[in-house]
DSSP file (Angstrom, degrees, kcal/mol; ACC not computed):
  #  RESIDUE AA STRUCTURE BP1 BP2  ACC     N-H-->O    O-->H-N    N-H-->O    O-->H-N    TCO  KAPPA ALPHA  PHI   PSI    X-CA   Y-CA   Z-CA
    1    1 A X              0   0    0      0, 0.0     2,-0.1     0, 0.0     0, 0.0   0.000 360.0 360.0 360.0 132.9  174.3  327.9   56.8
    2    2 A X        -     0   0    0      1,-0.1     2,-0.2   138,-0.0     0, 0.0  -0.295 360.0 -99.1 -85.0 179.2  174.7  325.2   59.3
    3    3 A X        -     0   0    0     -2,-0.1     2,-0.5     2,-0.0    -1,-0.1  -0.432  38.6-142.2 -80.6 126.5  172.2  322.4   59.6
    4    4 A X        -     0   0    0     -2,-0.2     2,-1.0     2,-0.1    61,-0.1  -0.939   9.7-133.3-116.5 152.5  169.5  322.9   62.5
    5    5 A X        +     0   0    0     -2,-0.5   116,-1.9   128,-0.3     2,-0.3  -0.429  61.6  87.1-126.7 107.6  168.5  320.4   64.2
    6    6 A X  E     -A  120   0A   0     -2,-1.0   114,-0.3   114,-0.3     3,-0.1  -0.934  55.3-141.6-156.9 149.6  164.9  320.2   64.6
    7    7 A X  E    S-     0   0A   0    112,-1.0     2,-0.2     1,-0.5   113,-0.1   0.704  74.7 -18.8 -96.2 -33.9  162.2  318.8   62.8
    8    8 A X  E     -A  119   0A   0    111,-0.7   111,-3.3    56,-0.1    -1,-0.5  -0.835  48.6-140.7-171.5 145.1  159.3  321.4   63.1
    9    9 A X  E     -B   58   0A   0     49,-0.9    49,-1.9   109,-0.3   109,-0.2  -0.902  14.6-154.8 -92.5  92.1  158.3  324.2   65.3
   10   10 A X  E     -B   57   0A   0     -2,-0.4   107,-0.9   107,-0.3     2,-0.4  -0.321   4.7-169.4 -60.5 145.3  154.3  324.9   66.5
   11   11 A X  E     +BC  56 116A   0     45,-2.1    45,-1.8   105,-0.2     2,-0.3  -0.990  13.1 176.7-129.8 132.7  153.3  328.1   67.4
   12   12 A X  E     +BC  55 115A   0    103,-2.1   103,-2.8    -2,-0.4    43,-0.2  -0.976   6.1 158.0-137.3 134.0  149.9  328.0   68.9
   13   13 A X  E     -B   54   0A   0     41,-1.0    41,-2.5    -2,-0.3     2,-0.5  -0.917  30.2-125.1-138.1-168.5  147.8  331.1   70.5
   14   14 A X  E     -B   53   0A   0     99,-0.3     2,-0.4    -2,-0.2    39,-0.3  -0.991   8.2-145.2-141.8 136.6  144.3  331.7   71.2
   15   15 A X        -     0   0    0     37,-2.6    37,-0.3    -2,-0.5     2,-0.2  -0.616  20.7-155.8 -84.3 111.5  141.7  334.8   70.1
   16   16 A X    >   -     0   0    0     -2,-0.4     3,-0.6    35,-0.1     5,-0.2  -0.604  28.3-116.3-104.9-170.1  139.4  335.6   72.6
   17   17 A X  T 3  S+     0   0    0      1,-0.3    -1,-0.1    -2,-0.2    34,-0.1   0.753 124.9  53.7 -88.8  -4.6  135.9  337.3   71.9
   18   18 A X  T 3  S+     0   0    0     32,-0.1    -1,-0.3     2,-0.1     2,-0.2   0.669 101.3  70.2 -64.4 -29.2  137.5  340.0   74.0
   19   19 A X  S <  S-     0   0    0     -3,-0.6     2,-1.9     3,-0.0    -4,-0.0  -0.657  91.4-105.8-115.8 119.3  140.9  340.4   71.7
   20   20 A X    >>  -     0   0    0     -2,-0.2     4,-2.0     1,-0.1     3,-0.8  -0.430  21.8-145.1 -40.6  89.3  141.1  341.8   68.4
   21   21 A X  H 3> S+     0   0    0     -2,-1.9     4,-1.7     1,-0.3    -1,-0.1   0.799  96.0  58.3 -70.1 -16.0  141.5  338.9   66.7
   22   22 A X  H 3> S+     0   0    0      2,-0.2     4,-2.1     3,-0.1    -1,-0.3   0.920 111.6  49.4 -33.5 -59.6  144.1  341.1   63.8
   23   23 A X  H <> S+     0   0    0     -3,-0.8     4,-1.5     1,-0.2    -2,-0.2   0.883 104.7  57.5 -52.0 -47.1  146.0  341.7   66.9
   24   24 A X  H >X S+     0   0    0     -4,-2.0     4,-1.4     1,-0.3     3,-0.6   0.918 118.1  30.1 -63.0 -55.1  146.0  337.9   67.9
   25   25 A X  H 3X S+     0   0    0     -4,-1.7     4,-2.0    -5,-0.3    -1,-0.3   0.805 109.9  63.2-102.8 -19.4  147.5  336.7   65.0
   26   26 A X  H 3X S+     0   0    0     -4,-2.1     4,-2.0     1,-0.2    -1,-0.3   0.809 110.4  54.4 -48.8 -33.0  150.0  340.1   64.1
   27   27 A X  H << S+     0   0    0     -4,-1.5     4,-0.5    -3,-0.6    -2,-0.2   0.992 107.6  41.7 -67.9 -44.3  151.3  338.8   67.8
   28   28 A X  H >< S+     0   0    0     -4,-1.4     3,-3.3     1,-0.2    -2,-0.2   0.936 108.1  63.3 -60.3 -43.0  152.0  335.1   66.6
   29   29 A X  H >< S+     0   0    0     -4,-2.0     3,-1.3     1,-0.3    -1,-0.2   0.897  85.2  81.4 -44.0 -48.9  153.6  336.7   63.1
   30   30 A X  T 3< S+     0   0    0     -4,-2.0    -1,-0.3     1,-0.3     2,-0.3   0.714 100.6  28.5 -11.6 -56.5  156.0  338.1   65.6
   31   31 A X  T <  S+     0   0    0     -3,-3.3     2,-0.3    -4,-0.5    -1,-0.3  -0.460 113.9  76.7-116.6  63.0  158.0  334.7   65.6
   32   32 A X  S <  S-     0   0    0     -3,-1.3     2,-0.3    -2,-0.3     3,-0.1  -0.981  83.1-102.3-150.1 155.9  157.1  333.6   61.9
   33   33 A X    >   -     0   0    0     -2,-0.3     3,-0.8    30,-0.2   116,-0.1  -0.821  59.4 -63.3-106.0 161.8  158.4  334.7   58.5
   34   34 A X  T 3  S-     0   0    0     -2,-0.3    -1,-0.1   115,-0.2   116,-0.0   0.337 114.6  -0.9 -63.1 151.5  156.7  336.9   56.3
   35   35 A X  T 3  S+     0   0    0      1,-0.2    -1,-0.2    -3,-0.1     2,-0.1   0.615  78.8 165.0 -33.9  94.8  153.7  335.5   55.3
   36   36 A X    <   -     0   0    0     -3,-0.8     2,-0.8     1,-0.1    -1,-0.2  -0.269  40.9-102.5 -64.3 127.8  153.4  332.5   56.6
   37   37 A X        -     0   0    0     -2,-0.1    20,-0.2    20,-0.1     2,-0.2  -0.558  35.5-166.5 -65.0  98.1  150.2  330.4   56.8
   38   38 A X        -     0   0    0     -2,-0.8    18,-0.2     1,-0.1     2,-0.1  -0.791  20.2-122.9-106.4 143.3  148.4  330.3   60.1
   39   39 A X        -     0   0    0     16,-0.4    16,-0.6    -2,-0.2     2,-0.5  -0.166  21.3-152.6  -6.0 115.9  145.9  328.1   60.9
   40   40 A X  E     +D   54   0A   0     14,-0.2     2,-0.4    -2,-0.1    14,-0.2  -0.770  16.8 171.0-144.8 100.1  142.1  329.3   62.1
   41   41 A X  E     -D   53   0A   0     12,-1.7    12,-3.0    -2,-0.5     2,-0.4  -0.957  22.8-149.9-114.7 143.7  140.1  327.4   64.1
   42   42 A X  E     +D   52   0A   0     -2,-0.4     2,-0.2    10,-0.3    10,-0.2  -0.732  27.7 166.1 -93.0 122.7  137.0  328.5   65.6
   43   43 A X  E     -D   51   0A   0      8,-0.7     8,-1.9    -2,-0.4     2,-0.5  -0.868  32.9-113.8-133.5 177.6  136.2  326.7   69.1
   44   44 A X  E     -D   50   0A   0      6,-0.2     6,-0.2    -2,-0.2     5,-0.1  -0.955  22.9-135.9-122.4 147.9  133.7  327.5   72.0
   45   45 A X    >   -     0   0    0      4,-2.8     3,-1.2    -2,-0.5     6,-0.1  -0.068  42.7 -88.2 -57.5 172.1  134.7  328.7   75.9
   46   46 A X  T 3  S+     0   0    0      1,-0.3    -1,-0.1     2,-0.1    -2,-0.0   0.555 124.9  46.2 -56.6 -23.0  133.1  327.2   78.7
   47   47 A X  T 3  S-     0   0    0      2,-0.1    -1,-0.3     0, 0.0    -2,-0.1   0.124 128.5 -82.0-123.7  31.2  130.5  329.4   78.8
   48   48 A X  S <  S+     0   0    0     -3,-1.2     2,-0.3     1,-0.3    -2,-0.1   0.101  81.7 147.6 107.4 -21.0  129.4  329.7   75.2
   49   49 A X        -     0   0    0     -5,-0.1    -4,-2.8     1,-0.1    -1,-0.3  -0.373  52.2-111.6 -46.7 104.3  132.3  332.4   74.3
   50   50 A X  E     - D   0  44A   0     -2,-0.3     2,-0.5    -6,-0.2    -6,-0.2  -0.352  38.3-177.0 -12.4  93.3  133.8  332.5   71.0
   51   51 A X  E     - D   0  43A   0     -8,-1.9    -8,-0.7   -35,-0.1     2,-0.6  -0.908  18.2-148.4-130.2 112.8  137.6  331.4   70.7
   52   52 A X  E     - D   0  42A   0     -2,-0.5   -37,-2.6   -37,-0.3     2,-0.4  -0.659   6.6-150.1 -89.4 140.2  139.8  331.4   67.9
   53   53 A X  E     -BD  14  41A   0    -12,-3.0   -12,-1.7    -2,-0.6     2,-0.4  -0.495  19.4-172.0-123.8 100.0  142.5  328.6   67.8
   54   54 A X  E     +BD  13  40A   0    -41,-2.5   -41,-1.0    -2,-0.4     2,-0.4  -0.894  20.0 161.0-104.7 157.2  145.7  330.5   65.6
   55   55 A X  E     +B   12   0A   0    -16,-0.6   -16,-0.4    -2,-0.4     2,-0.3  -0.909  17.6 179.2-153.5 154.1  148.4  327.7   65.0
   56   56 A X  E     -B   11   0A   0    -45,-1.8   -45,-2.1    -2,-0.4     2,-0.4  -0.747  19.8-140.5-145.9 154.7  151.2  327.4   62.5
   57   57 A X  E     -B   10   0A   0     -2,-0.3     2,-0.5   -47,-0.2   -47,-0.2  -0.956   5.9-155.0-100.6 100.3  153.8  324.8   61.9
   58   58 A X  E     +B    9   0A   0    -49,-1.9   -49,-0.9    -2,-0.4     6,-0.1  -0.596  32.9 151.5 -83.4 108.7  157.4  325.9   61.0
   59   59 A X        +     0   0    0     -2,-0.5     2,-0.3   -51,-0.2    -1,-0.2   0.788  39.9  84.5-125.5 -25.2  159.0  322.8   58.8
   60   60 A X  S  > S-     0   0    0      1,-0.1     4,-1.3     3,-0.1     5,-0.4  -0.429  80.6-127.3 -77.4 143.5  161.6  324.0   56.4
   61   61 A X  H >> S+     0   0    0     -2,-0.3     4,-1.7     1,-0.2     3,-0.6   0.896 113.4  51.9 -60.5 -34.9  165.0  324.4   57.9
   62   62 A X  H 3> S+     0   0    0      2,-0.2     4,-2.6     1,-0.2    -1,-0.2   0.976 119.0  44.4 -60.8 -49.2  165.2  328.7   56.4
   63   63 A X  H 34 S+     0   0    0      1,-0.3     4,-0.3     2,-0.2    -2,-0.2   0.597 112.2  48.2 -85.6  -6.2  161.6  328.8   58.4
   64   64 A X  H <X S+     0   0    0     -4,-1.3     4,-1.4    -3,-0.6    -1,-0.3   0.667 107.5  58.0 -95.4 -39.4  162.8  326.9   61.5
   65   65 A X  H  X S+     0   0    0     -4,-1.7     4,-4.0    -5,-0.4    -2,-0.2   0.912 105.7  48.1 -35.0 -62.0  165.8  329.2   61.6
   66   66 A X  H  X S+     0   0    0     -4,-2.6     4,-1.4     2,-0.2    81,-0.3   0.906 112.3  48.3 -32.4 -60.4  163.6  332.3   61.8
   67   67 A X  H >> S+     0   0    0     -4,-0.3     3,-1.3     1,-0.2     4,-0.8   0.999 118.1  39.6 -67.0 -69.2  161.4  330.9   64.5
   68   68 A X  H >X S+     0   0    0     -4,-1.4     3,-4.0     1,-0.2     4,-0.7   0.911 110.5  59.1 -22.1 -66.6  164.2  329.8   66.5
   69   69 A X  H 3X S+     0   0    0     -4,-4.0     4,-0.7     1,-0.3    -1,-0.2   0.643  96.5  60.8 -53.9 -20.5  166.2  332.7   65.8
   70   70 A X  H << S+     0   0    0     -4,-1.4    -1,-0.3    -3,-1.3     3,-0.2   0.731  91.5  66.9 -73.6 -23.3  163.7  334.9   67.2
   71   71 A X  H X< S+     0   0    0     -3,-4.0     3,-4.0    -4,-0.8    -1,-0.2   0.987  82.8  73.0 -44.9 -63.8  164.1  333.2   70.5
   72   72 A X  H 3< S+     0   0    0     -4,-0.7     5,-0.3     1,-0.2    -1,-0.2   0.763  88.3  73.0 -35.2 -33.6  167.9  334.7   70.7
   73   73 A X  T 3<  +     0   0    0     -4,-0.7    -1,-0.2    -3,-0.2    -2,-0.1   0.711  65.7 119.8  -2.9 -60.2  165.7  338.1   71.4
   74   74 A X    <   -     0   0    0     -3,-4.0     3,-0.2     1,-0.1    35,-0.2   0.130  68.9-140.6 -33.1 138.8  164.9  336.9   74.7
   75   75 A X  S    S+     0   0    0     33,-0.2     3,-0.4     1,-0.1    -1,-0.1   0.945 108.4  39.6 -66.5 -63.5  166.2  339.5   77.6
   76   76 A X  S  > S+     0   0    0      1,-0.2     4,-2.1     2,-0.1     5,-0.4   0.223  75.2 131.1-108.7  26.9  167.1  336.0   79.6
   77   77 A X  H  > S+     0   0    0     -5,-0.3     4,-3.6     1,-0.2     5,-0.3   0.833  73.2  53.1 -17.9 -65.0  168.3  334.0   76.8
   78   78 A X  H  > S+     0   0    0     -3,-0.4     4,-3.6     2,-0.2    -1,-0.2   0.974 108.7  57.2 -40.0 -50.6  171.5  332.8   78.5
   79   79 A X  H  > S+     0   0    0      1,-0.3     4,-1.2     2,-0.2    -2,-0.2   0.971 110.9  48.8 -55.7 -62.2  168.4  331.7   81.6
   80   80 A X  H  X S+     0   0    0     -4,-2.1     4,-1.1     1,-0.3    -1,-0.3   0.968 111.5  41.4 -73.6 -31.3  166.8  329.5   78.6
   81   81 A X  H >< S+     0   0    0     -4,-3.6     3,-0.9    -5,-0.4    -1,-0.3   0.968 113.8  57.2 -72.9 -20.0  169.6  327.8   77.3
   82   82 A X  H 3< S+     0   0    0     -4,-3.6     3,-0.5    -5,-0.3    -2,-0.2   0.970 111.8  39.3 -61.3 -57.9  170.7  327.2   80.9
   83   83 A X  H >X S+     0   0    0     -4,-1.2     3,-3.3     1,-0.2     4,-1.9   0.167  78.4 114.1-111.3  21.5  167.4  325.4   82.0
   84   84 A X  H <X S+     0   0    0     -4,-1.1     4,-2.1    -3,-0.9    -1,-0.2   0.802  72.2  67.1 -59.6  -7.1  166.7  323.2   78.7
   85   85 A X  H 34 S+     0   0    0     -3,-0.5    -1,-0.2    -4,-0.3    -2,-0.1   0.930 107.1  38.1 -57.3 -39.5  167.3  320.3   80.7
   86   86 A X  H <4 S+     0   0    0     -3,-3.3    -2,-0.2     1,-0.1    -1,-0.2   0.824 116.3  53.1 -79.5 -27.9  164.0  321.5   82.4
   87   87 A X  H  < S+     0   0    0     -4,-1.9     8,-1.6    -7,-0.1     2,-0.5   0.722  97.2  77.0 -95.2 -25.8  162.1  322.7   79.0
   88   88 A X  B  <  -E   94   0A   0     -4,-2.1     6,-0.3     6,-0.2    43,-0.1  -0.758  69.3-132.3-110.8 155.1  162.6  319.3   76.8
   89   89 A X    >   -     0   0    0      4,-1.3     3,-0.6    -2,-0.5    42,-0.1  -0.195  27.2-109.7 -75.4 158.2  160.8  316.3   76.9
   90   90 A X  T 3  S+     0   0    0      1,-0.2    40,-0.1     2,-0.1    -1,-0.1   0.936 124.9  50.5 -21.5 -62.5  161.3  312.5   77.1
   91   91 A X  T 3  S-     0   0    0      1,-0.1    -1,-0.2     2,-0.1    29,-0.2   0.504 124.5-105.9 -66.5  12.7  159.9  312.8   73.5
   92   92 A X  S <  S+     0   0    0     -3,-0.6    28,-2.4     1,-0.2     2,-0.5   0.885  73.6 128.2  46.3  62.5  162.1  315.3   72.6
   93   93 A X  E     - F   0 119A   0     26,-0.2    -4,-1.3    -6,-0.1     2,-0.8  -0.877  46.6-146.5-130.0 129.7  160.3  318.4   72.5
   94   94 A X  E     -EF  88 118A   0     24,-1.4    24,-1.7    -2,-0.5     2,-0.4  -0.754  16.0-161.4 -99.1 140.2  161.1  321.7   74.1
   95   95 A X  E     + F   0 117A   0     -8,-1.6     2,-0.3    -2,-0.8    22,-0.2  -0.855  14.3 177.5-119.3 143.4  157.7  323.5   75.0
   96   96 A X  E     - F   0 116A   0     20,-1.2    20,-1.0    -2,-0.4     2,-0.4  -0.852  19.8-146.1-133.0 165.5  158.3  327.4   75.6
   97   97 A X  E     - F   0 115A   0     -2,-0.3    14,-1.3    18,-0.2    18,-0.2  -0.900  16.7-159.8-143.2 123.3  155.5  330.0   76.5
   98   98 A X  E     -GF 110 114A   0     16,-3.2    16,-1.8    -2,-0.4     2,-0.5  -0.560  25.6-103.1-126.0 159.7  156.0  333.6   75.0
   99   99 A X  E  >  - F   0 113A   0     10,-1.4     4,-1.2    -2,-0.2    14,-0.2  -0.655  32.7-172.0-101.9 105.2  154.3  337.0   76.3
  100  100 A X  T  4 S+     0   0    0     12,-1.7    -1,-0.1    -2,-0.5    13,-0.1   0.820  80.0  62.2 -89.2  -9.9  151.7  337.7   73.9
  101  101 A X  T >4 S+     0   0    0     11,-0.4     3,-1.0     2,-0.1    -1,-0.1   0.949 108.1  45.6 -52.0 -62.3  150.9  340.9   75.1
  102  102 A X  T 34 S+     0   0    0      1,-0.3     2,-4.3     2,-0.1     3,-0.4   0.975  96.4  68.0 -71.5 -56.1  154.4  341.9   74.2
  103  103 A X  T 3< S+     0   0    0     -4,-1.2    -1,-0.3     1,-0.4   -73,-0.3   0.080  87.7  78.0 -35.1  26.6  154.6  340.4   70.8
  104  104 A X  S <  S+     0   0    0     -2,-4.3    -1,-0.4    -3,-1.0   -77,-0.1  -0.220  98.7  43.7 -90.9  26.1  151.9  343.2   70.0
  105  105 A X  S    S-     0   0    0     -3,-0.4    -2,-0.3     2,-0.1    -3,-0.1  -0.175 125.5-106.5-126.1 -12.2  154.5  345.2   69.9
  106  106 A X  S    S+     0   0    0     -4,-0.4    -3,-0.3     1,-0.4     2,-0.2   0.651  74.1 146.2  94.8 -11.5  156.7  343.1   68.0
  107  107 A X        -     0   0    0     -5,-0.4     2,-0.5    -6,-0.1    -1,-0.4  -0.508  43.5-133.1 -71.5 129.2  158.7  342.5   71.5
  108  108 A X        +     0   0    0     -2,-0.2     2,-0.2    -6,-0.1   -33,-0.2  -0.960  46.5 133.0 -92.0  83.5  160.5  338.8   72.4
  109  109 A X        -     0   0    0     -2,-0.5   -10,-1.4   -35,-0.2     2,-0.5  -0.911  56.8-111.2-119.7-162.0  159.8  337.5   75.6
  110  110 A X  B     +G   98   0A   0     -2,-0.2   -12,-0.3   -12,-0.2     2,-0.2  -0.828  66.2  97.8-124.7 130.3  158.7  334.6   77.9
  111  111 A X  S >  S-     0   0    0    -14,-1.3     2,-0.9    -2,-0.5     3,-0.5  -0.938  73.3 -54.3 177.9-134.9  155.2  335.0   79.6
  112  112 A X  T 3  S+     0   0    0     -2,-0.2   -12,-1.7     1,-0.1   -11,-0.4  -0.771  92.8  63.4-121.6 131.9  151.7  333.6   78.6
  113  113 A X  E 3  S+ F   0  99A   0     -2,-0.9     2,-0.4   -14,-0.2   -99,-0.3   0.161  93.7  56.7 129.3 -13.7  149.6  333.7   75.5
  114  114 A X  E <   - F   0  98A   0    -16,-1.8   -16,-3.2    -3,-0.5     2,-0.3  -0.849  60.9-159.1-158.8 128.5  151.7  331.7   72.9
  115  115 A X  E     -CF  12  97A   0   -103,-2.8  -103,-2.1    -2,-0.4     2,-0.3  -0.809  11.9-159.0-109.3 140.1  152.9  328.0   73.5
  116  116 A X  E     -CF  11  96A   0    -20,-1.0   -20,-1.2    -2,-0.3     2,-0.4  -0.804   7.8-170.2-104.1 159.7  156.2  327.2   71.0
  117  117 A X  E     - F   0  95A   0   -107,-0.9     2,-0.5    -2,-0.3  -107,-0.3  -0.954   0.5-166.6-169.3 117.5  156.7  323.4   70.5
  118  118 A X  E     - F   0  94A   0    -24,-1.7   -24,-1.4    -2,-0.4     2,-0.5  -0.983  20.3-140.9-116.8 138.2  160.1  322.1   68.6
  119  119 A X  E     -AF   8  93A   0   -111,-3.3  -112,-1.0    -2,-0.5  -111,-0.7  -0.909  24.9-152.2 -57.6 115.4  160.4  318.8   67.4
  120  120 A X  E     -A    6   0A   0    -28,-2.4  -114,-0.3    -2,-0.5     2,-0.1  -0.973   8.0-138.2 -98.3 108.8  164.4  318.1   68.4
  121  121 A X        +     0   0    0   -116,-1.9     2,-0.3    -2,-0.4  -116,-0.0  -0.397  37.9 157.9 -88.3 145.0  166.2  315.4   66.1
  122  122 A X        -     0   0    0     11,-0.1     2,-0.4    -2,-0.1     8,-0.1  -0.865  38.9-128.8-160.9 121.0  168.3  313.2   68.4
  123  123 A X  S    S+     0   0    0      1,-0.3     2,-0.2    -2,-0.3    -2,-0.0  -0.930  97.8  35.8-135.2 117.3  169.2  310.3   67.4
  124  124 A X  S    S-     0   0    0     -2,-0.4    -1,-0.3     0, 0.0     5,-0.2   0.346 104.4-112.5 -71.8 160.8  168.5  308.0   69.5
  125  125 A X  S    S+     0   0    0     -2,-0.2    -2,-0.1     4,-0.1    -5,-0.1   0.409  71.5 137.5 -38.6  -0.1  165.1  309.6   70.7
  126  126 A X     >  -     0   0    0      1,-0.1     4,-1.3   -35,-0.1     5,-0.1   0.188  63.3-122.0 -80.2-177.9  166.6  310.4   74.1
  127  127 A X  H  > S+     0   0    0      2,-0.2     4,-2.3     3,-0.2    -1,-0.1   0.864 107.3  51.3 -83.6 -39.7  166.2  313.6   76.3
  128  128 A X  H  > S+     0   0    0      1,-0.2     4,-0.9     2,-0.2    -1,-0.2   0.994 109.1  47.7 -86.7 -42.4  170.0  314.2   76.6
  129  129 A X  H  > S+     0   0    0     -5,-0.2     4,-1.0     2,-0.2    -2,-0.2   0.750 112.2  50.5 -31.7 -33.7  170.6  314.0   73.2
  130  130 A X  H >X S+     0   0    0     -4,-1.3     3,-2.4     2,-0.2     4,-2.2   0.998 109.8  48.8 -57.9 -62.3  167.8  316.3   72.6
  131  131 A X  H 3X S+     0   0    0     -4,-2.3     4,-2.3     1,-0.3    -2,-0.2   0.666 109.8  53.0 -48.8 -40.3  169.0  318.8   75.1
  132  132 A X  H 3X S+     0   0    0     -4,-0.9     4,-1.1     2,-0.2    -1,-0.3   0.427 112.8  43.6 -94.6 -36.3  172.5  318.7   73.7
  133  133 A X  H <X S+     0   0    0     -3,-2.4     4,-1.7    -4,-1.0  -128,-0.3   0.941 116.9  47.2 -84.5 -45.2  171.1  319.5   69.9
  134  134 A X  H  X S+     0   0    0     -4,-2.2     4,-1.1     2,-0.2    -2,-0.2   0.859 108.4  54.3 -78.4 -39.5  168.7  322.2   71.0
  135  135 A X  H >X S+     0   0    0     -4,-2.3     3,-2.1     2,-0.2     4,-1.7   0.993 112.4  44.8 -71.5 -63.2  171.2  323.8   73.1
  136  136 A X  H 3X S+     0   0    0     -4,-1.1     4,-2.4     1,-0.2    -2,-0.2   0.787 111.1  51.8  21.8 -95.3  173.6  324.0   70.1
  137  137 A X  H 3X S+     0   0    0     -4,-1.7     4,-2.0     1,-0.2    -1,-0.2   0.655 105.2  49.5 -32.7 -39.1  171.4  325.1   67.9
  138  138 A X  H << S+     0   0    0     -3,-2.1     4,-0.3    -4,-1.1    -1,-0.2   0.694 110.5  55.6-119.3 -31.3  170.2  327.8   69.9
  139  139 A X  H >X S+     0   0    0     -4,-1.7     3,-1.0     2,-0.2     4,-0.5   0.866 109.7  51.1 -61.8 -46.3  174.2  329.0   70.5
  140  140 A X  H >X S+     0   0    0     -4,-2.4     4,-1.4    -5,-0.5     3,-1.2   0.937 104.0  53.9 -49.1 -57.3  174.5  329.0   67.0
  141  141 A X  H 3< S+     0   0    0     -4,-2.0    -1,-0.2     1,-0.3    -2,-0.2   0.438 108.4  47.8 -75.4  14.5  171.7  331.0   66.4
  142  142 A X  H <4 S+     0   0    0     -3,-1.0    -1,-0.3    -4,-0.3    -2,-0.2   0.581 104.2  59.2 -95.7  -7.7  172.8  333.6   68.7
  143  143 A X  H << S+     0   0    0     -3,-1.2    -2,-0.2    -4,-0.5    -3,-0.1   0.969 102.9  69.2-103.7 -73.5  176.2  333.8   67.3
  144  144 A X  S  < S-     0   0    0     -4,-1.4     2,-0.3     1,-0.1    -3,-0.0   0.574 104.2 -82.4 -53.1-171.1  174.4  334.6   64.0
  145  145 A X        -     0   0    0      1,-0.1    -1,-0.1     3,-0.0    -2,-0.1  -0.618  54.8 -99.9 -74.7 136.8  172.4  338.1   63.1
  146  146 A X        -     0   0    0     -2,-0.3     2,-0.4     1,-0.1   -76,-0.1  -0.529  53.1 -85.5 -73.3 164.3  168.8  338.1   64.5
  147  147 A X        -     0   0    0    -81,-0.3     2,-0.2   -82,-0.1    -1,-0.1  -0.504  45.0-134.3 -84.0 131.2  166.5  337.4   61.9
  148  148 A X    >   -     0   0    0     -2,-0.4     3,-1.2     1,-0.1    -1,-0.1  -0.489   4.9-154.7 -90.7 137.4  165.1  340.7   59.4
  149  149 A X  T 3  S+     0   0    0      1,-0.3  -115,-0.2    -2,-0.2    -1,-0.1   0.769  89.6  73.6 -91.7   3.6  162.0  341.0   58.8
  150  150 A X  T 3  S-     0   0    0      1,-0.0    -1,-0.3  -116,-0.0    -2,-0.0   0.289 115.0-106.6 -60.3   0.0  162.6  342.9   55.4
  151  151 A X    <         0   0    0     -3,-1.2    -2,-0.1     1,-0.0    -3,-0.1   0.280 360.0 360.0  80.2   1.8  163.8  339.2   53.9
  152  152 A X              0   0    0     -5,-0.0    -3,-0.1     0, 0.0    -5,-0.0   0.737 360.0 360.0 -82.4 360.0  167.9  340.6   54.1
């Protein structure tokens, strides 16, 4: 298995008092491996409204594989590795935002409801090195099999 190179992935989404909050977090599982420990924080809306705070933190290189891998999914894959120049940071972090709506279905795509955050090792810290691992990486893991959620 080759090396990836990334330090951690966050997965963050948010429950509302509206939302099954089962649903909420069956969507995050979507891009996690099988049971995986999320995070539950209870916060309040602006107007007094209930919202739970799902999080997890992907740090072993098999459980960063997954998460990643799940990206290759994407309908416009080719479109994200094309614009990581736009998606990673100074700090060397690539921010995505994934459709939680579809990932209630178990569905991979880019829309609103669930922020991913990689760590990207580059050494040195810079942005073009970063860009340059993540894209890599992310060729590699399309090359491979998407990831089963039976463990095979």
């Amino acid at each position: 298995m080759p090396r990836i190179p990334f330090h951690y992935v966050d997965l963050r989404t948010f429950s509302y008092e509206t939302e099954d909050e089962k649903r909420v977090e069956r969507a995050l599982r979507t891009f996690l491996p099988e049971e995986f420990e999320i995070t539950r924080t209870e916060s309040e809306g602006h107007h007094g409204d209930r919202i739970v705070v799902l999080s997890a933190r992907v740090e072993s290189a098999d459980d960063v594989r997954y998460a990643l891998g799940r990206l290759t999914e994407l309908p416009e894959f080719e479109g994200l590795v094309a614009e990581l120049d736009e998606r990673v940071t100074e700090n060397t972090e690539l921010f995505l935002r994934l459709d939680k709506q579809a990932a209630f279905g178990g569905e991979v795509r880019r829309g609103d409801g669930i922020t991913l955050r990689a760590k990207v090792e580059a050494y040195p810290a810079k942005k073009e090195a970063a860009v340059e691992n993540a894209r890599e990486a992310l060729e590699r893991a399309e090359a491979l099999d998407p990831p089963s959620d039976d463990g095979e």
